[in-house]
Backbone bond lengths (Angstrom), bond angles and torsions (degrees), N, CA, C in turn:
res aa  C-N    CA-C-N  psi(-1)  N-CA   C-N-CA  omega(-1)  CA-C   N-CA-C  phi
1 X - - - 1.466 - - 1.523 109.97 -
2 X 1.297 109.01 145.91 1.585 104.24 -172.94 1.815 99.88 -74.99
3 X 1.512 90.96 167.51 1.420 120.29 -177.72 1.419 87.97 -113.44
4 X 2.168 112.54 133.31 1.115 101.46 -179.20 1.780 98.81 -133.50
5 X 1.225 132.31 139.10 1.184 118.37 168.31 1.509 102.96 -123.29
6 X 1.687 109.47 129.86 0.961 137.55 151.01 2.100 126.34 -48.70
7 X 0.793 112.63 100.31 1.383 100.37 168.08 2.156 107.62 -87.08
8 X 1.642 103.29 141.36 1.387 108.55 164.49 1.824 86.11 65.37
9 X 1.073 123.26 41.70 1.569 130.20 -179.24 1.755 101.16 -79.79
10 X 1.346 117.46 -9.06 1.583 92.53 -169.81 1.594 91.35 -122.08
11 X 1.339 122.14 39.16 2.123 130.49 -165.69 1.806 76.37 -100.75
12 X 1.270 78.98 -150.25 1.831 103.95 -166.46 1.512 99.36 -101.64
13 X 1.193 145.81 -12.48 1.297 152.69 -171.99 1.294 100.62 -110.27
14 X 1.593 121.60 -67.71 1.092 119.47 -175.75 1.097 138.94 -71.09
15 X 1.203 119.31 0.01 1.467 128.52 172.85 1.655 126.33 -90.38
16 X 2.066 80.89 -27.62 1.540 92.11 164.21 1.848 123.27 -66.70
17 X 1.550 95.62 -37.06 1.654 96.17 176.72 0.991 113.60 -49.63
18 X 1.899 118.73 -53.02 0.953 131.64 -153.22 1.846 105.46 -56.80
19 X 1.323 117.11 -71.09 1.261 124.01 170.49 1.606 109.85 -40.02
20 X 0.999 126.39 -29.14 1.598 120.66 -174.69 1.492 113.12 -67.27
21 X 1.634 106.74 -37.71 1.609 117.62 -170.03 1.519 95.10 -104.14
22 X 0.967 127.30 -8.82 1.918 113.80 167.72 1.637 98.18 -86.49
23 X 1.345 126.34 -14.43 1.300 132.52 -167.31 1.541 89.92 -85.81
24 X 1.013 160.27 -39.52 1.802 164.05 66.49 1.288 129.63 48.98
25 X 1.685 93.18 -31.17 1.753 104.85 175.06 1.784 110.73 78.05
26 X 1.512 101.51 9.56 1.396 111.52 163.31 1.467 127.27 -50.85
27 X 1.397 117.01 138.79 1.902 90.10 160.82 1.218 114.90 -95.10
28 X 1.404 132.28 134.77 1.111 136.19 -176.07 1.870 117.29 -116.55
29 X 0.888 106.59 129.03 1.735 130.49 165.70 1.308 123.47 -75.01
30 X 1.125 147.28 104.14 1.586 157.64 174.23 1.412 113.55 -88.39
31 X 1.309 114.46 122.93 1.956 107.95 -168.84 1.534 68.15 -106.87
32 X 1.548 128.81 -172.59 1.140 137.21 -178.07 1.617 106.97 165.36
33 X 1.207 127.56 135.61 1.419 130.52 159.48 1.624 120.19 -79.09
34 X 1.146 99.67 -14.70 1.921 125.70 -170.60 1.633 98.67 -71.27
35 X 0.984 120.04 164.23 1.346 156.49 141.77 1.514 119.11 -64.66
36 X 1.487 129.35 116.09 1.190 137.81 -161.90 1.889 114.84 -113.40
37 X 1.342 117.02 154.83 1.113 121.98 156.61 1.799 116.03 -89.84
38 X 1.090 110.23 143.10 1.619 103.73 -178.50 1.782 89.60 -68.04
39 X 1.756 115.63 137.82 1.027 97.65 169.01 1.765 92.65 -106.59
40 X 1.805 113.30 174.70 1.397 110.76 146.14 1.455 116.45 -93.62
41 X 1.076 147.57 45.98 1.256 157.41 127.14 1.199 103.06 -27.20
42 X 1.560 112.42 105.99 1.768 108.72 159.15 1.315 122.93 -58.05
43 X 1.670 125.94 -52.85 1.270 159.46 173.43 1.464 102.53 -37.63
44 X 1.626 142.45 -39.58 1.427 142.98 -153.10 1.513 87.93 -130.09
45 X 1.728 76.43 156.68 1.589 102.98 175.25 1.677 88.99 -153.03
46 X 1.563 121.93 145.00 1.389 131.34 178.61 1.519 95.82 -127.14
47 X 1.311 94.56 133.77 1.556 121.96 -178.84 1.878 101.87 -117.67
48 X 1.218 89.04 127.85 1.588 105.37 172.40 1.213 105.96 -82.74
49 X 1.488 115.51 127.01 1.604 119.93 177.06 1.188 117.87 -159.60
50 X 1.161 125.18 165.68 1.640 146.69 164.94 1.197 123.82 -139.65
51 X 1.449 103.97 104.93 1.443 113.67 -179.47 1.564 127.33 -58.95
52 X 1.460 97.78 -46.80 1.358 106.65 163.00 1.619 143.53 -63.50
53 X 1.390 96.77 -27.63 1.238 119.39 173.19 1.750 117.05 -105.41
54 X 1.239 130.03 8.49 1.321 158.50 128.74 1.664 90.02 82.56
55 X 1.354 100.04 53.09 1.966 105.14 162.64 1.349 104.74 -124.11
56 X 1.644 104.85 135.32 1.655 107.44 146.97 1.759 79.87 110.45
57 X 1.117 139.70 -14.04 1.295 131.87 -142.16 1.907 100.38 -92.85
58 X 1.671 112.34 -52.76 1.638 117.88 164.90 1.708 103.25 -46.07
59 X 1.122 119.44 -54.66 1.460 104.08 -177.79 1.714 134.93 -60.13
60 X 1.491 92.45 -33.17 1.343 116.44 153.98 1.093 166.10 -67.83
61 X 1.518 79.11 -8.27 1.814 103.93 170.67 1.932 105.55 -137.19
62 X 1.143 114.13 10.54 1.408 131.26 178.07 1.765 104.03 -74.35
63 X 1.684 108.02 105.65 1.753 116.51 -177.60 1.385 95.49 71.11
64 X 1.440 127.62 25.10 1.639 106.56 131.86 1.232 141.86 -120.31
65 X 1.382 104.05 150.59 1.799 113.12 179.25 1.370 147.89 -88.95
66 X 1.796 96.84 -4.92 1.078 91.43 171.24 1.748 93.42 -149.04
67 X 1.664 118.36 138.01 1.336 118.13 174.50 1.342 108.78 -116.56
68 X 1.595 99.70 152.82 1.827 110.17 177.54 1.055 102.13 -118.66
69 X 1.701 123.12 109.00 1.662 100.36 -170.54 1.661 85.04 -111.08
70 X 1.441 105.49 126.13 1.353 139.72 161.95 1.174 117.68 -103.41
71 X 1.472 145.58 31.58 1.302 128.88 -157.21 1.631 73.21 -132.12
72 X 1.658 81.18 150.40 1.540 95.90 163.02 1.309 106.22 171.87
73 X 1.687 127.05 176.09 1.299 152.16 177.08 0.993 149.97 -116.44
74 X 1.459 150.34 50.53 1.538 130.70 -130.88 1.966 106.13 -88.02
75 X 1.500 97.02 6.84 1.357 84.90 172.23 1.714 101.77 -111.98
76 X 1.173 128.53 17.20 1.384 105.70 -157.52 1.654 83.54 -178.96
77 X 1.979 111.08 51.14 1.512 99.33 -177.72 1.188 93.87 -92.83
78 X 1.289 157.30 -41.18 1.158 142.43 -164.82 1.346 127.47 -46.76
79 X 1.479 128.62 -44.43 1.125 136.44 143.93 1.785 132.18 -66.30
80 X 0.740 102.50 -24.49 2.018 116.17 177.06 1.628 104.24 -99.13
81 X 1.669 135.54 -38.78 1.316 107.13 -164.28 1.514 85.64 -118.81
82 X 1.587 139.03 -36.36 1.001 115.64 -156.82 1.841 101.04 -82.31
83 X 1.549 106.89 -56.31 1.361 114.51 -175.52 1.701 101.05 -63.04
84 X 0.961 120.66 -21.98 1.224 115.70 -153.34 2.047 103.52 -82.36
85 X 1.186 86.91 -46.15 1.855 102.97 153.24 1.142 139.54 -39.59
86 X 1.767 100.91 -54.09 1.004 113.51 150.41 1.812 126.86 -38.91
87 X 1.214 105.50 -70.78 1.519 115.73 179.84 1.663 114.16 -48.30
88 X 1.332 90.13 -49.72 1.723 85.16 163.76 1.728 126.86 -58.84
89 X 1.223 121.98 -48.35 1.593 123.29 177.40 1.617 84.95 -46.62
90 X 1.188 122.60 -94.30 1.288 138.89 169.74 1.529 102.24 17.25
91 X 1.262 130.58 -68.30 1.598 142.64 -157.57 1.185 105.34 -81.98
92 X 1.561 98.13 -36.16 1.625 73.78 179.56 1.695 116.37 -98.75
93 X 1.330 126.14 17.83 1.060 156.53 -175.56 1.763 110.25 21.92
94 X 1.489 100.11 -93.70 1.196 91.45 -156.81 2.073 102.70 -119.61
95 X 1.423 74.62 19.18 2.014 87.22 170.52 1.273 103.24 -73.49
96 X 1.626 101.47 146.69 1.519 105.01 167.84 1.324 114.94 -107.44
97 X 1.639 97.26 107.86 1.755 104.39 163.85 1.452 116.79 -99.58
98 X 1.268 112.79 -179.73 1.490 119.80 -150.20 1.551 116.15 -106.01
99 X 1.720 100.63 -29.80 1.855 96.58 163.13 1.264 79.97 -164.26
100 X 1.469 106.64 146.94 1.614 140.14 143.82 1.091 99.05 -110.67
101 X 1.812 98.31 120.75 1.254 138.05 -179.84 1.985 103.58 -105.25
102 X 1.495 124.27 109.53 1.215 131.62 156.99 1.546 119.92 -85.17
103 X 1.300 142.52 149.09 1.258 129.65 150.80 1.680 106.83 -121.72
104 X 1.576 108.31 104.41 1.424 111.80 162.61 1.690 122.21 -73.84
105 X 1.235 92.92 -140.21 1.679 105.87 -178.50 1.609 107.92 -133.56
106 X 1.402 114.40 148.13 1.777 111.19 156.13 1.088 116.88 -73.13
107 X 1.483 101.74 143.88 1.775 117.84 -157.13 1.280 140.94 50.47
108 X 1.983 109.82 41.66 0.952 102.94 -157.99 1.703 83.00 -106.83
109 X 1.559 116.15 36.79 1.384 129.00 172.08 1.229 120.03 -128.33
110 X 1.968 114.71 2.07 1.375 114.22 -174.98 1.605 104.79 -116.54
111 X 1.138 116.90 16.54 1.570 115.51 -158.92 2.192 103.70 -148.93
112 X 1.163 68.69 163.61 1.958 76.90 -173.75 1.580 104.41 -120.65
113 X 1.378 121.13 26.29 1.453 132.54 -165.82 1.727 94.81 -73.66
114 X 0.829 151.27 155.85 1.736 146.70 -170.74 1.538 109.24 -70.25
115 X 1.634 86.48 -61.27 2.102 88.24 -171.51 1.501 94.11 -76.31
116 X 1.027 160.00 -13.80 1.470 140.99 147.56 1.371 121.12 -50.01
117 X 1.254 141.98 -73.17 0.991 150.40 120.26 1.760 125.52 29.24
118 X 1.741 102.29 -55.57 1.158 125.78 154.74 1.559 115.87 -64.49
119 X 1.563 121.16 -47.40 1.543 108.58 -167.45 1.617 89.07 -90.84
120 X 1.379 151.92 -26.26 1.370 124.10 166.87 1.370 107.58 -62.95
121 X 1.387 134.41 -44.09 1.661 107.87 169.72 1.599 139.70 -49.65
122 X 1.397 86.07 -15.39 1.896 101.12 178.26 1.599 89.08 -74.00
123 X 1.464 113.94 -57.06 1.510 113.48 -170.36 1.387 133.78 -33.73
124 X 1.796 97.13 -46.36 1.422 119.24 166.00 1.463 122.70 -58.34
125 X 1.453 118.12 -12.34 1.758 130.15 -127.55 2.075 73.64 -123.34
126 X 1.290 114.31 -50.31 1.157 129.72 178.80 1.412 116.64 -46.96
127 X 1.725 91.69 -69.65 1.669 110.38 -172.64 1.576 115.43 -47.79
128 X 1.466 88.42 -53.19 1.597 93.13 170.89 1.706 151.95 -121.85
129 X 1.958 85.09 55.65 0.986 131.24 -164.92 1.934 98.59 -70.62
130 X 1.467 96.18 -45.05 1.664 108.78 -165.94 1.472 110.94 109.19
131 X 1.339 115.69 -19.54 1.767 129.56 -156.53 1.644 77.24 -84.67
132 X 1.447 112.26 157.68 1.451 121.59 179.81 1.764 83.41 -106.80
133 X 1.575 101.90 135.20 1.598 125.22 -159.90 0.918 114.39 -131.14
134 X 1.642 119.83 139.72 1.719 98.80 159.84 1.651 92.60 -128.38
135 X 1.589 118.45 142.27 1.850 118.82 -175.58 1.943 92.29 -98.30
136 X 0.842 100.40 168.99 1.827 107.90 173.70 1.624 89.03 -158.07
137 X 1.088 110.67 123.12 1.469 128.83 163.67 1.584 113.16 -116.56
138 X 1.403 122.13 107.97 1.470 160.21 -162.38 1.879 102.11 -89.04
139 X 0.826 125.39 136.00 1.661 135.10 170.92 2.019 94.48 -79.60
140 X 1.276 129.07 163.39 1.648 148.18 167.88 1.849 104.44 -39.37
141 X 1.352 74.88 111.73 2.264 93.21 171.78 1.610 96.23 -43.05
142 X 1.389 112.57 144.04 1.525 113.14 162.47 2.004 104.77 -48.81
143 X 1.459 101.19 -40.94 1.430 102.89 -164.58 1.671 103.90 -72.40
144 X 1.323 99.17 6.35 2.144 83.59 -175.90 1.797 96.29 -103.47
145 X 1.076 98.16 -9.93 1.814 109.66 175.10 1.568 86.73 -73.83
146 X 1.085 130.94 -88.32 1.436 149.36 -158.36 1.598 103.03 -33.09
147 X 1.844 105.90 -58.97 1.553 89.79 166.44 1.583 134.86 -86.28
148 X 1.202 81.37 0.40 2.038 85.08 155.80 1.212 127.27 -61.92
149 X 1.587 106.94 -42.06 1.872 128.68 172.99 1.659 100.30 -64.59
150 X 1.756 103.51 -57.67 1.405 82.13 -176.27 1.886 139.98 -75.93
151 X 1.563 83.21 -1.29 1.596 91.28 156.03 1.248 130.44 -46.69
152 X 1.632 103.66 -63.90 1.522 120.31 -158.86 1.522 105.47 -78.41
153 X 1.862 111.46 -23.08 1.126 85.60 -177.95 1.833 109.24 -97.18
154 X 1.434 117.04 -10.19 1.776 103.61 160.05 1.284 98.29 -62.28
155 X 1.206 151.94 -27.31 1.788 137.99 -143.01 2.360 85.12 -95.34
156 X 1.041 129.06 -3.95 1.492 128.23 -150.44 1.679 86.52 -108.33
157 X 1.631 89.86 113.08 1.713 103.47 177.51 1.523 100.92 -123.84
158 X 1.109 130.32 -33.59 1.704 109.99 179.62 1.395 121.78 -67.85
159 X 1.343 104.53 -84.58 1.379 94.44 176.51 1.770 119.32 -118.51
160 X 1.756 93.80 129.81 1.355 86.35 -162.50 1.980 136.54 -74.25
161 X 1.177 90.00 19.81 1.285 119.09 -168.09 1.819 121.85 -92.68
162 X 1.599 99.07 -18.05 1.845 128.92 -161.22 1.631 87.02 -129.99
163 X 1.085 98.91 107.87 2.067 110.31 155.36 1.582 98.05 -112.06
164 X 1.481 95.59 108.59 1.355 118.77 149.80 1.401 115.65 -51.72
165 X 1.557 115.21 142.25 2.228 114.62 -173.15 1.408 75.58 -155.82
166 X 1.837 100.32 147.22 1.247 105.50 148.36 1.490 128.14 -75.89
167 X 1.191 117.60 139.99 1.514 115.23 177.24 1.422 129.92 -85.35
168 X 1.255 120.86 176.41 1.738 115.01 -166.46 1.343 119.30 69.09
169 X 1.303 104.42 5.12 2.133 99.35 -164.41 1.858 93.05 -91.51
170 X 1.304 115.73 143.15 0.862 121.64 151.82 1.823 133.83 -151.56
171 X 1.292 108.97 160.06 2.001 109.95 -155.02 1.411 89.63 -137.32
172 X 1.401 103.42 173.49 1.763 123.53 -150.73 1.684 76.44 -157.79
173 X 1.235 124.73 48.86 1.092 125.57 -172.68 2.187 110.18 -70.69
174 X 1.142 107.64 154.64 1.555 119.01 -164.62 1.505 112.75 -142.45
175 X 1.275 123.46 144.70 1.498 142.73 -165.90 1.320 100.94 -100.09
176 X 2.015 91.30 104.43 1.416 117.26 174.67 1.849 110.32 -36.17
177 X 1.014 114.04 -21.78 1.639 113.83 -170.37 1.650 104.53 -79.99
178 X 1.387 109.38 -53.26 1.496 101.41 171.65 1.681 128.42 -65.19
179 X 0.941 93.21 -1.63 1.866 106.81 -171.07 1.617 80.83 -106.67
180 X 0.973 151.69 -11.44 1.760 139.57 -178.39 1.439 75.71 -98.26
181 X 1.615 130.68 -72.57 1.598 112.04 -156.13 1.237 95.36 -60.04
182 X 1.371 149.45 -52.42 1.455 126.20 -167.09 1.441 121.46 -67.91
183 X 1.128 127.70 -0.44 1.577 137.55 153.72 1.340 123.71 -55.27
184 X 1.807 103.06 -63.82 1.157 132.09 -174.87 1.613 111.66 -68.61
185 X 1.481 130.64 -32.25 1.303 116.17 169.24 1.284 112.02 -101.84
186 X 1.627 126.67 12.38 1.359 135.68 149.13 1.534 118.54 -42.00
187 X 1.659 89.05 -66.14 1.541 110.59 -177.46 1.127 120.95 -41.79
188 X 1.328 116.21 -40.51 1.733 129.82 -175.82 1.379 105.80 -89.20
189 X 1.501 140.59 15.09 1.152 143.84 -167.41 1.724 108.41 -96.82
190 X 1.432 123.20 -157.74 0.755 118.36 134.90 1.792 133.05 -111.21
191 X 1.581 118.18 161.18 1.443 100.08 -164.67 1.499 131.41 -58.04
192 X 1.343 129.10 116.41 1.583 113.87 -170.20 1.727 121.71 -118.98
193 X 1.393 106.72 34.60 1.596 117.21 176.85 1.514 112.03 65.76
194 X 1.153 99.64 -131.75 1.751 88.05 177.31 1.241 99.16 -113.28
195 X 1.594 106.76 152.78 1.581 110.10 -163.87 1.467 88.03 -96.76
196 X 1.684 94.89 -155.60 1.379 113.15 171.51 1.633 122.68 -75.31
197 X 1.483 136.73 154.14 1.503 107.58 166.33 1.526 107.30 -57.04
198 X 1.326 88.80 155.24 1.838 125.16 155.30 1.118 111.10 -78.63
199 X 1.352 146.61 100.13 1.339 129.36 155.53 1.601 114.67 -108.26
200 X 1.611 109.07 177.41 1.526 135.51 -171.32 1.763 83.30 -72.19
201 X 1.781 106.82 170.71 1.330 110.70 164.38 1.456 131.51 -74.83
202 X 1.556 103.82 -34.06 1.067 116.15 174.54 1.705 121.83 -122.98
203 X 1.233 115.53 154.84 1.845 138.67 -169.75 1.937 71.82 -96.26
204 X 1.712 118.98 135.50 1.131 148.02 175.99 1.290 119.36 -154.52
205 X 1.253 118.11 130.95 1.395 128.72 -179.06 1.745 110.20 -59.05
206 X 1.075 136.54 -177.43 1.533 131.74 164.45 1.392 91.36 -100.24
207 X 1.648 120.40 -44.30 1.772 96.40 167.15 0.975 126.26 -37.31
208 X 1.663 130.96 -60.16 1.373 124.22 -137.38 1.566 83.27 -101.95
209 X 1.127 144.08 6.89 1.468 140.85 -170.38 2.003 95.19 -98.44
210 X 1.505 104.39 -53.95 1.646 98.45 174.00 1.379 111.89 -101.71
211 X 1.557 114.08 43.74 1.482 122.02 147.90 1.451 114.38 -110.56
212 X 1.079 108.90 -16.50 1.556 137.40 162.23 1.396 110.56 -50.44
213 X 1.367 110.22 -75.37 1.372 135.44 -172.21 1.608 113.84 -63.60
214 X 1.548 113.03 -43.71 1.046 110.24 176.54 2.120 126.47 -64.06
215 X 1.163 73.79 -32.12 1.731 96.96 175.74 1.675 120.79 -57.28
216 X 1.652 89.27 -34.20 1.449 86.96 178.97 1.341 98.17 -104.59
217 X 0.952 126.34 -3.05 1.948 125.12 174.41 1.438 129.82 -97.75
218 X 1.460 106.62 -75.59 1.281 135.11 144.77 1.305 137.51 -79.89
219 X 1.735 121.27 63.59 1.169 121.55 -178.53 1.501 130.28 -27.70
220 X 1.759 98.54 -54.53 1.409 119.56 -162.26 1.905 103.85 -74.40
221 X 1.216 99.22 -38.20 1.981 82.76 160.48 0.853 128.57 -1.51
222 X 1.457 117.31 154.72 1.553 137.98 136.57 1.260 101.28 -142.59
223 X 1.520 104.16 166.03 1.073 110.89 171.56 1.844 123.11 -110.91
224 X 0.855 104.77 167.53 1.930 114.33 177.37 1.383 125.78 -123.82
225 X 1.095 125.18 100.77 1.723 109.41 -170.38 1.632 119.48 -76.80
226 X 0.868 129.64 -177.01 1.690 119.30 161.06 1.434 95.36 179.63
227 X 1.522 114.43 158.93 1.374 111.58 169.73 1.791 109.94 -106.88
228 X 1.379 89.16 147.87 1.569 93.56 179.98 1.149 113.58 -113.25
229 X 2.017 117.85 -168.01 1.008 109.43 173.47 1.552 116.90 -116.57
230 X 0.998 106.84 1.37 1.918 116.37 -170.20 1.188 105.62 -41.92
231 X 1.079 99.87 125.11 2.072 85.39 167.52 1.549 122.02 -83.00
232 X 1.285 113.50 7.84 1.411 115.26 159.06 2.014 112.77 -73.72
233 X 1.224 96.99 -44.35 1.489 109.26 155.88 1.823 117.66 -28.94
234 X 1.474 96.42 -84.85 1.390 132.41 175.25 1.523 98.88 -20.91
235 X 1.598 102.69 -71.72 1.632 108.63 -173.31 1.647 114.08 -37.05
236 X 1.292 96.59 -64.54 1.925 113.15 -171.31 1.536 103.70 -70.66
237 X 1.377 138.90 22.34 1.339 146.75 151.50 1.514 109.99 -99.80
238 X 1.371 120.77 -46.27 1.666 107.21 178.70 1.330 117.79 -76.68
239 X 1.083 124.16 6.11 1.881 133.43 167.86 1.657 99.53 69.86
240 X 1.366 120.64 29.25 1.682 106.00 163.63 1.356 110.66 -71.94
241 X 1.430 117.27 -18.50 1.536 115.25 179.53 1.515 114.75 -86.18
242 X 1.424 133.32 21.97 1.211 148.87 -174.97 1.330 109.07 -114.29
243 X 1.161 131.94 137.17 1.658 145.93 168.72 1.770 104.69 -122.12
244 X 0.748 106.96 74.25 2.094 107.24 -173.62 1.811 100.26 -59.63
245 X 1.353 111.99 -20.19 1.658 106.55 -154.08 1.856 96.55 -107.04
246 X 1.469 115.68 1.06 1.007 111.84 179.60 1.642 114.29 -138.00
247 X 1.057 115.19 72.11 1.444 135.16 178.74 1.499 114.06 -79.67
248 X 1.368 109.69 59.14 1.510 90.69 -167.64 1.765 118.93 -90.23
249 X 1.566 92.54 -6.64 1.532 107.47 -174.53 1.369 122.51 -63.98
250 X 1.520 123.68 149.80 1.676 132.19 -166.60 1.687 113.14 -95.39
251 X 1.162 103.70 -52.03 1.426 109.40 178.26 1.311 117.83 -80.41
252 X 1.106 131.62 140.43 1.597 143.84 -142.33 2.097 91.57 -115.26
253 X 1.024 113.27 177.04 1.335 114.28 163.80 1.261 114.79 -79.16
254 X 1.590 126.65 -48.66 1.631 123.48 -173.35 1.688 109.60 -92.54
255 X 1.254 105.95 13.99 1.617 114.18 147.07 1.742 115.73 -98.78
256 X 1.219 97.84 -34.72 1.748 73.56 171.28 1.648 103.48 -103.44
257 X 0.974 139.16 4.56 1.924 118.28 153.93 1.438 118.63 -43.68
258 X 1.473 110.25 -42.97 1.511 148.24 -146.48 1.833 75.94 -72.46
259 X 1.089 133.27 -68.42 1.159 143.85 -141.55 1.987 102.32 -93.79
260 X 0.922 122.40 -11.13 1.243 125.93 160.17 1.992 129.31 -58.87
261 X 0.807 101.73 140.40 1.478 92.31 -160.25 1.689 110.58 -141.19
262 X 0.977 114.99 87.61 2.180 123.57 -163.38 1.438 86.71 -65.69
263 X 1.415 127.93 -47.69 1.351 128.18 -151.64 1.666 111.77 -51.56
């Protein structure tokens, strides 16, 4: 049975894989910068590491065959995804494992945005690693929409009734859970380069996505549009983060709000 190590196994992605392939009767490996509980989990083993800082990583990838590298940074990729990648190929040097599994982003080949930029250099770092690979690049987690909303509305000091949004933005947003199962029966595949995008089911405005949200949260809302200048903004207006021809995703956006729970 394969040996699998997870990189960034205990984030919001990776923890989902992780549970998906112990759900499988897999054994699974957790690299992690975090602090752990001993679990009794037969199936897991947690490895203390730093990608960036290039500890814990030989022990951590020592007798395995297949890696999921999920780890990453969008504030601090240069050191965590590009170098940090680096250090990993590196560790596991010149063993032969059976697939390195990446998951980038769509359009992180049509745009000059920084942390894009950064995860197509991992891509390159991947491709021509020598390791037989497969990349999957995914369209925006329902949950990176969600904390976009919940940005704007902690950032809302006048009146609490008007959430200001930038306008024109729009996501093809997708349910972190199906992007862990499509990882997880990746891994067990054989290697196939970079696939096709992954996208959400549906192309959604950021209006009608936190008119959505507000409805089931914040009744008494409204909303305010305005244009900005962020270039995180910028990006999610020219639609490189859109795949229209590859909708393969199940959960919709106002099916997973529905399923959110503050309480």
């Amino acid at each position: 049975m394969n040996r699998i190590l997870i990189t960034g196994g205990t984030g919001h992605l990776g923890r989902k894989v992780a549970k998906t392939l112990i759900s499988q009767n897999y054994k699974v490996g957790v690299l992690s910068t975090k602090t752990f509980t001993p679990t009794k989990e037969d199936n897991i083993t947690y490895y203390m590491g730093n990608l960036a800082e290039n500890t814990g990583l030989k022990k951590a990838t020592n007798n395995v065959d297949v890696v999921i590298h999920c780890a990453s940074n969008p504030r601090d990729f240069q050191l965590v995804d590009v170098e940090g990648t680096k250090n990993l190929l590196k560790a596991i040097g010149s063993r032969a494992i059976k697939h390195f599994v990446y998951i980038s982003i769509v359009g992180v080949d049509k745009s000059d945005y920084p942390y894009y930029q950064a995860k197509l250099e991992v891509e390159n770092l991947v491709s021509n690693s020598g390791f037989p690979y497969t990349i999957v690049r995914t369209t925006q987690f329902h949950s990176f929409v969600v904390n976009l909303i919940q940005n704007f509305i902690n950032e809302t000091t006048d009146d609490k009734s008007i959430l200001k949004i930038p306008k024109e933005l729009k996501f093809q947003s997708i349910g972190t859970q199906e992007v862990a199962e499509l990882l997880a029966r990746i891994s067990l595949e054989s290697p196939k380069g970079l696939l096709p995008d992954f996208g959400g089911p549906k192309i959604l405005s950021f209006e009608k996505m936190t008119d959505s949200y507000l409805k089931e949260f914040h009744p008494s809302w409204e909303i305010q549009t305005e244009m900005t200048n962020d270039i995180r903004h910028q990006l999610f207006r020219t639609g490189v983060n859109l795949s229209p021809n590859n909708t393969f995703g199940k959960e919709d956006w106002n099916t997973f709000i529905k399923t959110i729970n503050y309480k």
